[in-house]
N, C-alpha and C positions, 0 to 999 in steps of 0.2 A: 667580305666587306668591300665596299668600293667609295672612295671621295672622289669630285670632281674638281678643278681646280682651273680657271683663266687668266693665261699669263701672256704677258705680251699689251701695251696699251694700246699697241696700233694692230697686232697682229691678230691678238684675241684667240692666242692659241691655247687648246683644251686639252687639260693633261688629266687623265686619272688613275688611279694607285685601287689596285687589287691585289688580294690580300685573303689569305686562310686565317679568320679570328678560329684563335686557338692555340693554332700553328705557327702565324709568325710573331714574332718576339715585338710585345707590345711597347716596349720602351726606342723599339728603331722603329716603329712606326709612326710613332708620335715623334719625334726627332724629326725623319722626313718631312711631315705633313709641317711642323716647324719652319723647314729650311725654305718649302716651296712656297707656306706665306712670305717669308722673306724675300723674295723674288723681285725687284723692280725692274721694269727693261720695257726696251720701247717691243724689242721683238723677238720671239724664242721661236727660230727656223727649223730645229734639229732636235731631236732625241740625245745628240752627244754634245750640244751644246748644255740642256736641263743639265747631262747628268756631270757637265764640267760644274755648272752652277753651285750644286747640291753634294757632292763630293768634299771629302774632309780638306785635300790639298789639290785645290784648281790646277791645272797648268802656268806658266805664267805667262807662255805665248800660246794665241788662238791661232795662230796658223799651219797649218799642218805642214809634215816633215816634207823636204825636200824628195822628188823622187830619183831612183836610182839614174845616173847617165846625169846628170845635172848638179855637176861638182860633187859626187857624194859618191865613195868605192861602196859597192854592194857588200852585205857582208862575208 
């Protein structure tokens, strides 16, 4: 199966969800397609930012970690 889905007011960005009906578990696909109506935002740039959206616990900062050599001992 496949839904289509545009998010993004300004961005108009086109997301869609494939899917083995049968095979995947019809109660998290309905959930999904839930969360991604739920969606409002001016713009969705990223693949990791949907899946920060739509994830049970977002991160609470969008910005990604510092890299190594830039106050942070590697590990």
């Amino acid at each position: 199966m496949r839904f289509h889905y545009t998010l993004g007011d300004i961005t108009g960005t086109r997301v869609v969800i494939l899917y083995l009906e049968g095979a995947a578990n019809s109660q998290m696909i309905a959930e999904l397609k839930q969360r991604i109506q739920r969606i409002e935002m001016e713009a969705i740039v990223s693949s990791r930012q949907l899946i920060e959206l739509i994830q049970d616990h977002p991160r609470r900062s969008r910005r990604a970690p510092p890299a190594h050599g830039c106050g942070e001992n590697p590990p």
